[in-house]
C-alpha positions in Angstrom: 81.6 -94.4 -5.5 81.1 -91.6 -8.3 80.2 -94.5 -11.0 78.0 -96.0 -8.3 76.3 -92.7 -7.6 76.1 -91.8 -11.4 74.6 -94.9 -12.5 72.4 -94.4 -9.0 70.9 -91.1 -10.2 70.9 -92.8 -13.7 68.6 -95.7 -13.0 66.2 -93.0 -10.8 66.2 -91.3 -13.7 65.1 -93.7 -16.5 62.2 -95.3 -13.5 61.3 -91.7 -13.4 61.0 -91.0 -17.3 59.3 -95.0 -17.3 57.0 -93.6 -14.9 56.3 -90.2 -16.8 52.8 -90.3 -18.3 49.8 -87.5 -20.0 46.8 -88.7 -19.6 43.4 -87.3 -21.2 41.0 -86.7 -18.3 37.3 -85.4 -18.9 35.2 -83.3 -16.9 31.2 -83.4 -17.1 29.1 -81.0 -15.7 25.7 -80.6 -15.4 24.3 -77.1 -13.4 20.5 -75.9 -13.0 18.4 -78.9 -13.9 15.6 -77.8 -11.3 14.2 -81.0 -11.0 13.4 -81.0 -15.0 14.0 -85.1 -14.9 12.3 -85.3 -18.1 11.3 -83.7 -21.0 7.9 -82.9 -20.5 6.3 -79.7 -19.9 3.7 -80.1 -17.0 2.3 -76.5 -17.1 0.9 -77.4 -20.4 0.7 -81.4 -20.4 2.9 -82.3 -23.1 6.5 -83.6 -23.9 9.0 -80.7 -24.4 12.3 -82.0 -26.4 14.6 -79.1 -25.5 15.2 -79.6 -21.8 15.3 -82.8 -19.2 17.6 -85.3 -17.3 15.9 -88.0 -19.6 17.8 -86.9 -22.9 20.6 -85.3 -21.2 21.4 -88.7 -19.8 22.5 -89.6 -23.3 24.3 -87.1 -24.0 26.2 -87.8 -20.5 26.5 -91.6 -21.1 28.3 -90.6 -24.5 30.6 -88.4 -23.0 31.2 -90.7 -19.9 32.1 -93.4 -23.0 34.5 -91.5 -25.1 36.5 -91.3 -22.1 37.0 -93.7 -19.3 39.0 -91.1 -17.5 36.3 -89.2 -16.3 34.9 -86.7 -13.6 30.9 -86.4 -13.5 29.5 -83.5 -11.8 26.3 -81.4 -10.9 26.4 -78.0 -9.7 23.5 -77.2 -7.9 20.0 -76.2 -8.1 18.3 -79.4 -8.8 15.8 -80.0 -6.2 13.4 -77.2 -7.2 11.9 -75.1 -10.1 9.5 -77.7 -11.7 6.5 -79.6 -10.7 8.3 -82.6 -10.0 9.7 -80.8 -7.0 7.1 -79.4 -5.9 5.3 -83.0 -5.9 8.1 -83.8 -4.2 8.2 -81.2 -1.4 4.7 -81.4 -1.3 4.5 -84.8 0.1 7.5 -85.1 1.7 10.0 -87.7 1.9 10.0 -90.7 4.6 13.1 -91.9 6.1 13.8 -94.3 3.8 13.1 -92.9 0.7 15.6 -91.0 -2.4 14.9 -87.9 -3.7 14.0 -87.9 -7.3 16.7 -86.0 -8.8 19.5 -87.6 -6.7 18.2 -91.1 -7.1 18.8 -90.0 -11.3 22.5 -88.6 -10.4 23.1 -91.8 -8.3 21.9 -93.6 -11.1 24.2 -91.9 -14.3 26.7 -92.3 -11.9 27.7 -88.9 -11.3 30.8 -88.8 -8.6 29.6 -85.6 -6.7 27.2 -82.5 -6.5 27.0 -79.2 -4.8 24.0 -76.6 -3.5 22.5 -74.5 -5.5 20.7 -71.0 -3.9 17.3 -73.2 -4.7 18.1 -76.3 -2.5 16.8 -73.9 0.3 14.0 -73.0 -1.0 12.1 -75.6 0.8 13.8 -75.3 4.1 17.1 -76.9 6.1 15.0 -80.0 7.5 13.6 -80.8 3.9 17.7 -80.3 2.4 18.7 -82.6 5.3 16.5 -85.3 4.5 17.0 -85.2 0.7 20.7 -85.6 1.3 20.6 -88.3 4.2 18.4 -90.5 1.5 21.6 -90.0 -1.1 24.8 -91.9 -0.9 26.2 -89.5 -3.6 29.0 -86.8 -1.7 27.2 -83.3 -2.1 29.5 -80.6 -0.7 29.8 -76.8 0.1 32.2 -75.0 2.2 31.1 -71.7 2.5 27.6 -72.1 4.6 28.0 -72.8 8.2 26.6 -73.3 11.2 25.5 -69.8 12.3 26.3 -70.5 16.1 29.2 -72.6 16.1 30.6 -71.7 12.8 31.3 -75.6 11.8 30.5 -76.2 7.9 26.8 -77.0 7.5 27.9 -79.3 4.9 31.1 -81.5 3.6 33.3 -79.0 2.4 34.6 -81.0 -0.6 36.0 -84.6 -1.3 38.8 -85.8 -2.7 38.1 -88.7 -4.8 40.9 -91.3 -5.6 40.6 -92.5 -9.4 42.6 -95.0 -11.5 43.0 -93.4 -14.4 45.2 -94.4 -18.0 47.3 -93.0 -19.8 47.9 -92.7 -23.6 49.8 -96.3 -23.7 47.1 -98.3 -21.5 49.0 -98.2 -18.4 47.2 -96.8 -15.3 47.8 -94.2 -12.6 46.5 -93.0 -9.8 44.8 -89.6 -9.2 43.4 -87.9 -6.7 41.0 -85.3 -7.6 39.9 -82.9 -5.0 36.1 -81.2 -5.3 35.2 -78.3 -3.6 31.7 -76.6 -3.6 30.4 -73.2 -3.2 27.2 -71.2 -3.3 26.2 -67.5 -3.7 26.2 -65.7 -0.4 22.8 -64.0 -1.3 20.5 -66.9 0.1 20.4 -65.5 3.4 18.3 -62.9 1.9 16.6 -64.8 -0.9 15.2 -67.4 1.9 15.5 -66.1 5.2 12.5 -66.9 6.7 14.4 -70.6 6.3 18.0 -69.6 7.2 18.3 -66.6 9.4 19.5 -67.1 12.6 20.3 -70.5 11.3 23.6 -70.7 9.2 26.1 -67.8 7.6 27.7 -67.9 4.1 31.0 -67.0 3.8 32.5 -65.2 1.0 32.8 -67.0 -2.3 37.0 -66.1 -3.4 37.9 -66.1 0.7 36.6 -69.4 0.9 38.6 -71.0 -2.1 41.4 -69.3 -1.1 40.8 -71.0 2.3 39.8 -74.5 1.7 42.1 -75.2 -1.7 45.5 -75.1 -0.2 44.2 -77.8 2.5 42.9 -79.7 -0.3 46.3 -80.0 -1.6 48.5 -80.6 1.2 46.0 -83.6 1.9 47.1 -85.1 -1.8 44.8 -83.5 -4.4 46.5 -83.5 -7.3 43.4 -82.0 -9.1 41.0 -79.5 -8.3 37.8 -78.8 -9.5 35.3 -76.3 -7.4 31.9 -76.7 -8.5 30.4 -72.7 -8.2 26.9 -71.8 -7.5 27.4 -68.7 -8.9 27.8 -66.4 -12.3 30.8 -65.0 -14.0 30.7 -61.6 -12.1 31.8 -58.5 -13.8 35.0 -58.6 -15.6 35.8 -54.9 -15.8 34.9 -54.2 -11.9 37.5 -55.2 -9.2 35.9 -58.1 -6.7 33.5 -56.9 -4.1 33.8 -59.2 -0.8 30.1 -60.7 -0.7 29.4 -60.4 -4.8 26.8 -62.7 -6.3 28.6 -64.1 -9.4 31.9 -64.8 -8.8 33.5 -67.2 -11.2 36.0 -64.2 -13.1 37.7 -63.7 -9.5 37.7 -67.7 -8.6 39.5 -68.8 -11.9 42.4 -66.5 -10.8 43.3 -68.9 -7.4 46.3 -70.6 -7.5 45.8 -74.3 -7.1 42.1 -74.0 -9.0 42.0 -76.4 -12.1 38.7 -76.2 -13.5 35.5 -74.3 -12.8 32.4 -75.6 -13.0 29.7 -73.2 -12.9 26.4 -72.0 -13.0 23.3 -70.0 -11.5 23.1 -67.5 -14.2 21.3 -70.1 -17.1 24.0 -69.2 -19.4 25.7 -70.6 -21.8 29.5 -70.8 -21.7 31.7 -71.1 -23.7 29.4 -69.3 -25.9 29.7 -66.0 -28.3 28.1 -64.0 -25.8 31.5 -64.0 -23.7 33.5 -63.4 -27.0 34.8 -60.0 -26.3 35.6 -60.5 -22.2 39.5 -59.8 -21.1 41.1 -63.0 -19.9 38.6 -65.2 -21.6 39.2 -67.7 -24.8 35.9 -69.1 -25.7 37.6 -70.8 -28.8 40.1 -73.0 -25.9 36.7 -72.2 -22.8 39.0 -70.9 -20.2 38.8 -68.4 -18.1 42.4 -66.8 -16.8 43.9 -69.9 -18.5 41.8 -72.5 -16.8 38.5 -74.7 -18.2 35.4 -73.6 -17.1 31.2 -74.6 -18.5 28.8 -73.1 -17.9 25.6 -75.8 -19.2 22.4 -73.8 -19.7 19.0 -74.6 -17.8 17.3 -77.5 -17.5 19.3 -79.8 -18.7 19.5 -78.4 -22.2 23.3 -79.0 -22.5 26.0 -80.7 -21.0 29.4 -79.0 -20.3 32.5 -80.6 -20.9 36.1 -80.3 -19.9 39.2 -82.2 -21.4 42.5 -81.2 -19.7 45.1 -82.7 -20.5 47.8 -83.9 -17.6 51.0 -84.8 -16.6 53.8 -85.9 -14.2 56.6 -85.7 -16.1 57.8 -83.3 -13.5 56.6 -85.6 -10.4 53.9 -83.6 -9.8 50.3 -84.2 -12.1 49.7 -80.8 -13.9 47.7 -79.3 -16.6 49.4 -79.4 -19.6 46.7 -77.8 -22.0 43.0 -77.1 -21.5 39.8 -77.0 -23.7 36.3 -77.0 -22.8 32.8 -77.0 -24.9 29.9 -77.5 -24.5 26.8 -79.9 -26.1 23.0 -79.3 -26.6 20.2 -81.8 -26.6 18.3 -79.6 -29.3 19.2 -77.9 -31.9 17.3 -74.7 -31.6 17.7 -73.1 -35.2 16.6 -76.6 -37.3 14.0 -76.8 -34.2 14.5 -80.6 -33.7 16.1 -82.6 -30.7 19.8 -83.6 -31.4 19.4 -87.0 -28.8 16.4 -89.3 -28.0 15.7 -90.0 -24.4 17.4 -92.5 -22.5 15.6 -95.4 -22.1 16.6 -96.8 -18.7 15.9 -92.8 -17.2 12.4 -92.9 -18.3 11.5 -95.8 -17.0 13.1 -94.6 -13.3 11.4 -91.6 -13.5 7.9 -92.5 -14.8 6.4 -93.4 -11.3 7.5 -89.8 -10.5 6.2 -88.5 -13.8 2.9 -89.6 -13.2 2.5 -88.7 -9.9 3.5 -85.1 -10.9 0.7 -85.0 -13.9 -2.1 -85.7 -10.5 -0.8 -83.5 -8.5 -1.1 -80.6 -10.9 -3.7 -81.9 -12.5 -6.2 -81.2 -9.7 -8.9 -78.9 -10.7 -9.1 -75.3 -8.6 -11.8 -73.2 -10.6 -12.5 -71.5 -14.0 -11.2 -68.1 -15.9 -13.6 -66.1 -18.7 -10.3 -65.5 -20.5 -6.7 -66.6 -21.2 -3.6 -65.8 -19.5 -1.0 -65.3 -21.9 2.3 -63.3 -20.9 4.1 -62.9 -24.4 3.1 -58.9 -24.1 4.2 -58.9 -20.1 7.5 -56.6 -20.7 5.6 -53.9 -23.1 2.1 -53.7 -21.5 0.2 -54.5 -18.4 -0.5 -58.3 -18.8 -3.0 -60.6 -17.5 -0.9 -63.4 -16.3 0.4 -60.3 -13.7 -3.1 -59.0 -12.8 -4.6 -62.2 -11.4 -1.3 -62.7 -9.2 -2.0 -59.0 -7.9 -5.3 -59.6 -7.4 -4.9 -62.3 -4.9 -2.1 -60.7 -2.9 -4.1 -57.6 -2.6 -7.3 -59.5 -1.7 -4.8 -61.7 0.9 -3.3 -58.3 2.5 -6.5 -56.6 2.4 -7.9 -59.2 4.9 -5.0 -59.4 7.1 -4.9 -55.8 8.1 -8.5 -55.1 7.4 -9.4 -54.0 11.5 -5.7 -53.5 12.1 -5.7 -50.5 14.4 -1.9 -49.4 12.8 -2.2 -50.3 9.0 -5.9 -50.8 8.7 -6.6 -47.7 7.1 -3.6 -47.6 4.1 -3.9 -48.3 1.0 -3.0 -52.0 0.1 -0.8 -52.5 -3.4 0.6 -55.3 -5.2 4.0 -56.0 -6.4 4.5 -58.9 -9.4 7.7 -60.1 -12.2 6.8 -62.1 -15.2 8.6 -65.4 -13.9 8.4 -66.7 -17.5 8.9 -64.3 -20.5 11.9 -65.3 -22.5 13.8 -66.3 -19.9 17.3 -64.7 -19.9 17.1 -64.0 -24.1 17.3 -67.6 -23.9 14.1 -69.4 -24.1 11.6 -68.5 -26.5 9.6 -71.0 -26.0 9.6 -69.8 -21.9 5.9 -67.9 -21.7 3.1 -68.4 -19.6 0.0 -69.8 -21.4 -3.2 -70.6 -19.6 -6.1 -70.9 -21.1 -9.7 -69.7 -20.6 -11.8 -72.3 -19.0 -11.5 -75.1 -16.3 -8.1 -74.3 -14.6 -6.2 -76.8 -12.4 -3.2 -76.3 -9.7 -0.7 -77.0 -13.0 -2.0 -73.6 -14.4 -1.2 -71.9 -10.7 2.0 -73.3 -10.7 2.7 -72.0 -14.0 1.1 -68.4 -13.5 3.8 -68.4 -9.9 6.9 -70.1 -10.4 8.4 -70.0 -6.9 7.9 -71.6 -4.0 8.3 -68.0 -2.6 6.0 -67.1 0.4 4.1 -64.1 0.3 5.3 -60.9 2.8 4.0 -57.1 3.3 6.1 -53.9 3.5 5.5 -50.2 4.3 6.2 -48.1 1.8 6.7 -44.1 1.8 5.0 -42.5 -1.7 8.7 -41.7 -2.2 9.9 -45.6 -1.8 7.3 -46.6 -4.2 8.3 -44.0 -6.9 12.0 -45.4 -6.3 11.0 -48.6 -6.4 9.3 -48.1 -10.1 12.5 -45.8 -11.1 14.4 -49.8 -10.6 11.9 -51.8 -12.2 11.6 -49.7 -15.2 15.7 -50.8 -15.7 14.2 -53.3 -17.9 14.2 -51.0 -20.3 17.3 -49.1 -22.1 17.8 -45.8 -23.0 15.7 -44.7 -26.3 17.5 -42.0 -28.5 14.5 -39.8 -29.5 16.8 -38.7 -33.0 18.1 -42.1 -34.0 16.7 -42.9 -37.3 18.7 -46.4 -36.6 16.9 -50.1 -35.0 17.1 -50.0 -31.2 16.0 -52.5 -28.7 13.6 -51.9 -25.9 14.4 -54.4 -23.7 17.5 -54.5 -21.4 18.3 -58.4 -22.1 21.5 -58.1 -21.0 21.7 -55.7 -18.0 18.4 -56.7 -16.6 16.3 -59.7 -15.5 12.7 -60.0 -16.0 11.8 -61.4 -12.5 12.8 -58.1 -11.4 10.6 -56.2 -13.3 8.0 -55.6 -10.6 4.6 -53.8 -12.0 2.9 -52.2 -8.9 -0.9 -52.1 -9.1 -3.2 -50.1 -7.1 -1.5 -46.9 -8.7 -0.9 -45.5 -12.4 2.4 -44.5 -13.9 3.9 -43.9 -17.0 7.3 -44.8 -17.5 9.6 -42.8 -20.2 12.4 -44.6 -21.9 13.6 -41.3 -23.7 15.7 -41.2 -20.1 18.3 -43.4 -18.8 17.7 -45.7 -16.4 17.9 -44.2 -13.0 19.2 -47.8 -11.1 21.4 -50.3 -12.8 20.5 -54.0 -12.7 21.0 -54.5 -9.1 19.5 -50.7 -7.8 22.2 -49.4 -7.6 22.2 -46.0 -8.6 23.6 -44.7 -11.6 21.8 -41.6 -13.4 20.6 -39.3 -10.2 19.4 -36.3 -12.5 17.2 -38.8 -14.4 13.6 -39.7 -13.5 11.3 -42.6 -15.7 8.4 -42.7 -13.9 5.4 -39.8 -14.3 2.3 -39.6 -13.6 2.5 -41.6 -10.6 -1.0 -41.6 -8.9 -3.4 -43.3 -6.4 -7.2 -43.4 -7.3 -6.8 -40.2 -9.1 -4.2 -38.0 -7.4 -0.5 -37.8 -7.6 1.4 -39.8 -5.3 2.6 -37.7 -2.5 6.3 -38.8 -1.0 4.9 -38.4 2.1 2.1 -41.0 1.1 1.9 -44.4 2.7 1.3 -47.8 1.4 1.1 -51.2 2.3 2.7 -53.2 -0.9 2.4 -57.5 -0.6 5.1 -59.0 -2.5 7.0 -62.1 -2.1 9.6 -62.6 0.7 12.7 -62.6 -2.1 11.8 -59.3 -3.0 10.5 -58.0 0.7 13.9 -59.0 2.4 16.4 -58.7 -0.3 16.7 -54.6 0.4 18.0 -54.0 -2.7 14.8 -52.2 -4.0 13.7 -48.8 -2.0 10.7 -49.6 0.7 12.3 -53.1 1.2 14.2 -55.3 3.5 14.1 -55.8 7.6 13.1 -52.2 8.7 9.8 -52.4 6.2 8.5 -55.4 6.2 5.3 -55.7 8.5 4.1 -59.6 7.8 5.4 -62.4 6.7 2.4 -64.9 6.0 3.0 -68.5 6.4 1.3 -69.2 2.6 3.1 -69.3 0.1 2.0 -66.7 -3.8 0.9 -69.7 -5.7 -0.8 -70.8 -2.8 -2.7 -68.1 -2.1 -3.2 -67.4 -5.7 -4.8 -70.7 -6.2 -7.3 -70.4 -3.3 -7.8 -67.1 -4.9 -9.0 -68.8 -8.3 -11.1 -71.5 -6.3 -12.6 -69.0 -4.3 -13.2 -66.2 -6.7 -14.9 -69.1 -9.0 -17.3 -70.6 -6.4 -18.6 -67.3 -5.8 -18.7 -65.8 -9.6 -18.4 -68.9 -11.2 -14.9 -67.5 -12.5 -12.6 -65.2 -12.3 -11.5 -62.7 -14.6 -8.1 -61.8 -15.4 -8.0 -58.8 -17.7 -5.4 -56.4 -17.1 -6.0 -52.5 -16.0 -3.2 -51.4 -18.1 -2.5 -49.1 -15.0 0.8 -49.0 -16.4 2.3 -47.7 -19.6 4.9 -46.0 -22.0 5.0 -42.4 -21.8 4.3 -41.5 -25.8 7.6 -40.1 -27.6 6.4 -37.4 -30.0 8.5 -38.7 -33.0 6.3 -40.4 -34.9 8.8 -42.7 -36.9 11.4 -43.8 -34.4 12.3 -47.7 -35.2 12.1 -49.7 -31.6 11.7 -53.1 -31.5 11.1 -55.5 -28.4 11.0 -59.9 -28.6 8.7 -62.4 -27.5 7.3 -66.1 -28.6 7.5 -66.8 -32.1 4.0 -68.9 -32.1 0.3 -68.6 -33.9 -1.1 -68.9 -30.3 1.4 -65.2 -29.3 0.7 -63.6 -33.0 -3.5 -64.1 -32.1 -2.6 -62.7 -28.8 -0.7 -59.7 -29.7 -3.7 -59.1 -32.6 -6.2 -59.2 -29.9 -4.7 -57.7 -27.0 -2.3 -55.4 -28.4 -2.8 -51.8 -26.9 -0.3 -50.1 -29.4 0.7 -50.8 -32.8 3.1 -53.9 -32.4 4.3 -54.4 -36.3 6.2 -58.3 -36.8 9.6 -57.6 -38.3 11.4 -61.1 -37.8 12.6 -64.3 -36.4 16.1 -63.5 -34.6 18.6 -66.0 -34.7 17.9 -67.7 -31.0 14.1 -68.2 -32.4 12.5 -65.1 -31.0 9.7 -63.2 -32.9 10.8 -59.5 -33.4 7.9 -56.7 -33.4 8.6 -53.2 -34.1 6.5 -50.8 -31.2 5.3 -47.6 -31.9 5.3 -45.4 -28.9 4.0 -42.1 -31.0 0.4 -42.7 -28.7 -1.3 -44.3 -31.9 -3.7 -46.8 -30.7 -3.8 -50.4 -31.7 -5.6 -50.7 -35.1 
C-alpha cells in the first residue's frame, strides 16, 4: 500500500510538473482617444501626424503580432472631444447603425472597453445607443442605477483565452476585466445624470467586485481605470478623483490600466514617487500605462505567468509604453494603417462638412498662445456671447434684471497639460465656419448662470489665479510662471465685466482643486466694476458653463447659486453669436480688454519665464499683441518655446 501510494503521489507529481508552464502574456491599452480616429486636425483642415486611431492602429497590430498571447484594451473617453464626435452626436445614430470609434475597436480587435467621464457628455440615451450598436463588452461597475441601485452597466467580463506557453503547448486562461470611472461625473454632467444613476467609490468598488471575479475563475485581473494616479503622499479620501496609487494596492489586482489625466506613464515625470519603478512600470509591484491623449501612444504590459504552483500567477512584470511621433526629431515614428483609413474616410468627410459650414466673419485673428500671461482674444469673443446670451435672458426679470451680468471663460487649448505644444487655438481673421467655433469651445458643455456675492467673485479669482506659482521677489535665479504641474488650464477662469490685477509675489491662496491653503495671502487687487471697487456685499450674475456652475468647488458655485441652466450649449451660443454679430456689423471683433493683468513687481531684473507654441505664426503674434516685454529664451526639451516676462510695468516695445 505505501509503494502504491508513493508511486501514486509520484505520478501526480511528475503530471503536475508536465503540466507546469510560464507563459508571456501581453497587455495593450489604449485610454483617451476622444474620437481622434485619424490624424487630421479638423479645426484647422489639415493632417496632424502626432495623434489618431489611424496610426495607432499600427502600432497596435505590431504589438498584437509580437505576441499571440494577448489582451487588447481601451479605457474610456472615446466617444467625444473631436469633431468626429460631435458629427456624430450631432446627427444621431439609427437603430442599426455603429458608432464610429467602436466600429474601429471592433475592427483592431480589441477584447473589451470601459467609460470614460466623457461618454456622458452627450447624455444616458445617446451612451445607450452607442453601446447597443457595439458587440464589443464595455464594462463599469461603479455607476448604478440611482433608484434601484442595480449596475447601469456590465460590471466586468471574464474572458476565456487559449494562450501558449514557452514550448508551444497551450493553456487555458481566464482573464477577468473590471471597469471603473471617476465619481466626479455627477457633477461634471448633471444636467444628464442627476436623479438618474450614482457612482460608487472607485477603491470600495474594486475591493467589492475583484474577490467575486475570482471565486468565479479569474485567474487574471486587469481593471481598466477612468481615473489619475491620485496623490501619493496623501492617505485615500473615499470619493477622490484620481485613484490609481490606492487601486494598485488591492489584493487580487494584476494590472492597471489607466487614464483620464493625458499623461504619460511610465514616464520621468513619475521618477521620484514612493512605491513606483518606472524602469519595471509598476505601481506597488504591479504593471500599470498610462497612453497619453489622442491616441499618441500605446501602453503596453508583459507579465510574465505561471502555474507551477496550480494556481496562474505573476511571476515578474514590466510595462512601457510606445509613441506614434517622435516629438524631439518632429517626424511620425508609424505611417497610418491602411485598412483604418479607408473605414474611417466616410466619417472623415462627413466631419470636414459639418464643420466646414460657414457662420460669419472676424476683423482679426484669434490666437490663444498669450491666453495664460494676458487677456486673450480667443477668451473675449466666448465672454462676449455668454454675456450677450445672459443679458437677454434676465433682461425684464423682475429678481435679477437689474445686476450686473459677467462672464466666466478657461483656455480649453493652451499647451495642454505641458504636453502638447502644438495644442493652441488659431482662427484666423476672415470668413469663419462652425470648425473655428468648435475650436474657440471645446466642450460640448451647456451654458448655466450663477449668483455671485462681490465676495464669491474675489474668491473665485483668488482660485483661478492658482495657475500661477509663487514668484520670489529676491531670487536672482530662472523661475517659472506657470503652475504646470499643480494646475490645469481649463480651470483658469478670467471673469470679464470687472478689472483685477493679480500678484504672483504671494502664494496661491487655493490649491489646484480650491482647496484652501494660504488664508493670510490675497492675489487679486484692484478688483472693480465699471470703475469702483468691488464691494463683498456686491451682487452679480456670472454665465459660465454647467461643469464649472455645478461642480462647487469654486466660491459662488454649485446647486444653491446657480439660477438658469439654458438648454444651448457655449459653442452653440457662441456660434449664433458670430452669425448674428456679422449680419448686423458685417463681423465681429474679437480684441481683448485686457481687463485683467499682473500686478507690476518693482524689481526690475527678476528672471521669470512662462511657455507657449514654438511657431512663426505665435512669434508674429506675441510681436504684435504682446502687452509686456516677452523676450524668447528657448526651445524646452518637450518642444515648447520659452519667453522670459518682464513684470517691472515696462510696456511692450
Amino acid at each position: 500500500m505505501k509503494k502504491t501510494a508513493l508511486t501514486l503521489a509520484l505520478s501526480a507529481l511528475l503530471a503536475h510538473n508536465a503540466l507546469a508552464a510560464q507563459v508571456q502574456f501581453r497587455i495593450i491599452e489604449t485610454s483617451d482617444i476622444h474620437t481622434n480616429l485619424t490624424d487630421f486636425d479638423y479645426y484647422k483642415d489639415q493632417a496632424n501626424p502626432q495623434y489618431g486611431l489611424t496610426r495607432t492602429a499600427t502600432l497596435i497590430r505590431q504589438a498584437k503580432k509580437e505576441n499571440p498571447n494577448h489582451l487588447l484594451v481601451d479605457n474610456g473617453d472615446l466617444i467625444q472631444g473631436a469633431p468626429i464626435g460631435d458629427y456624430v452626436a450631432d446627427k444621431g445614430l439609427n437603430r442599426k447603425e455603429k458608432h464610429p470609434a467602436y466600429l474601429a475597436l471592433e475592427t483592431l480587435g480589441f477584447h473589451v472597453s470601459t467609460l470614460g467621464n466623457h461618454e456622458f457628455n452627450f447624455g444616458l440615451d445617446f451612451l445607450a445607443q452607442s453601446l447597443k450598436s457595439t458587440r464589443l463588452p464595455v464594462v463599469n461597475a461603479n455607476v448604478v442605477d440611482a433608484k434601484t441601485g442595480a449596475n447601469k452597466y456590465q460590471p466586468y467580463v471574464i474572458l476565456p483565452m487559449k494562450v501558449q506557453d514557452q514550448n508551444g503547448k497551450s493553456h487555458r486562461l481566464k482573464v477577468g476585466v473590471l471597469g471603473l470611472v471617476t465619481p466626479q461625473i455627477l457633477q461634471w454632467d448633471k444636467k444628464h445624470l442627476d436623479g438618474k444613476v450614482q457612482v460608487h467609490d472607485i477603491v470600495a468598488s474594486a475591493k467589492k467586485w475583484v474577490p467575486r471575479m475570482k471565486k468565479q475563475g479569474a485567474d487574471l485581473i486587469v481593471v481598466l481605470n477612468h481615473s489619475g494616479l491620485g496623490d501619493t503622499n496623501k492617505a485615500y479620501q473615499q470619493g477622490q478623483e484620481n485613484t490609481t496609487y490606492a487601486l494598485s494596492q488591492i489584493q487580487g489586482v494584476d494590472a492597471v490600466a489607466f487614464g483620464h489625466a493625458h499623461g504619460q506613464f511610465p514616464s520621468e515625470e513619475f521618477a521620484k514617487l514612493p512605491e513606483i519603478d518606472i524602469q519595471k512600470g509598476t505601481i506597488h509591484g504591479k504593471a500599470a500605462t498610462m497612453p497619453g491623449q489622442f491616441g499618441s501612444h500605446i501602453g503596453i504590459m508583459d507579465l510574465t505567468l505561471d502555474n507551477s504552483s496550480g494556481k496562474w500567477r505573476v511571476l515578474n512584470s514590466q510595462a512601457h509604453l510606445r509613441p506614434i511621433y517622435d516629438s524631439k526629431e518632429k517626424k511620425p515614428l508609424v505611417e497610418n494603417d491602411e485598412q483604418m483609413v479607408k473605414l474611417m474616410q466616410p466619417y472623415h468627410e462627413a466631419t470636414r462638412q459639418f464643420v466646414g459650414k460657414p457662420i460669419g466673419k472676424s476683423s482679426d485673428n484669434m490666437f490663444s498662445f498669450l491666453a495664460l500671461v494676458q487677456d486673450d482674444p480667443t477668451m473675449q469673443i466666448v465672454s462676449q456671447a455668454q454675456t450677450d446670451y445672459v443679458q437677454k435672458v434676465f433682461k425684464d426679470h423682475p429678481q435679477y434684471g437689474k445686476l450686473p451680468v459677467l462672464s466666466a471663460v478657461a483656455p480649453f487649448k493652451a499647451g495642454g497639460r505641458k504636453n502638447a505644444p502644438n495644442s493652441y487655438t488659431e482662427v484666423h481673421k476672415g470668413e469663419l465656419t462652425f470648425r473655428n467655433a468648435a475650436d474657440l469651445y471645446l466642450y460640448p458643455n451647456t451654458l448655466y448662470a450663477v449668483k455671485v456675492s462681490g465676495k464669491e467673485l474675489r474668491e473665485w479669482l483668488e482660485c483661478s489665479a492658482g495657475m500661477f506659482k509663487h514668484i520670489d521677489v529676491n531670487s536672482s535665479q530662472p523661475q517659472a510662471l506657470l503652475n504646470w504641474d499643480g494646475f490645469r488650464t481649463y480651470n483658469f477662469d478670467v471673469i470679464d465685466g470687472v478689472a483685477y490685477e493679480i500678484d504672483v509675489s504671494q502664494p496661491a491662496r487655493y490649491d489646484g482643486s480650491c482647496k484652501l491653503v494660504n488664508s493670510g495671502s490675497q492675489r487679486i487687487h484692484k478688483l472693480t466694476h465699471q470703475g469702483k471697487p468691488v464691494q463683498d456685499s456686491d451682487e452679480f450674475i456670472v454665465a459660465t458653463n454647467n461643469y464649472r456652475a455645478t461642480g462647487g468647488s469654486f466660491a459662488g458655485t454649485g446647486d444653491k447659486n446657480i439660477i438658469y441652466a439654458a438648454p444651448d450649449e457655449n459653442r452653440q451660443v457662441l456660434a449664433q453669436y458670430i452669425s448674428q454679430q456679422s449680419q448686423q456689423h458685417g463681423e465681429i471683433r474679437p480684441n481683448a480688454d485686457q481687463n485683467w493683468t499682473f500686478k507690476n513687481l518693482p524689481q526690475p531684473n527678476l528672471h521669470i519665464y512662462f511657455e507657449t507654441a514654438n511657431s512663426d505664426l505665435a512669434r508674429q503674434f506675441i510681436k504684435e499683441k504682446a502687452v509686456r516685454p516677452y523676450t524668447f529664451e528657448k526651445v524646452d526639451e518637450t518642444g515648447f518655446a520659452v519667453y522670459r516676462i518682464d513684470l517691472s510695468g515696462r510696456k511692450a516695445p
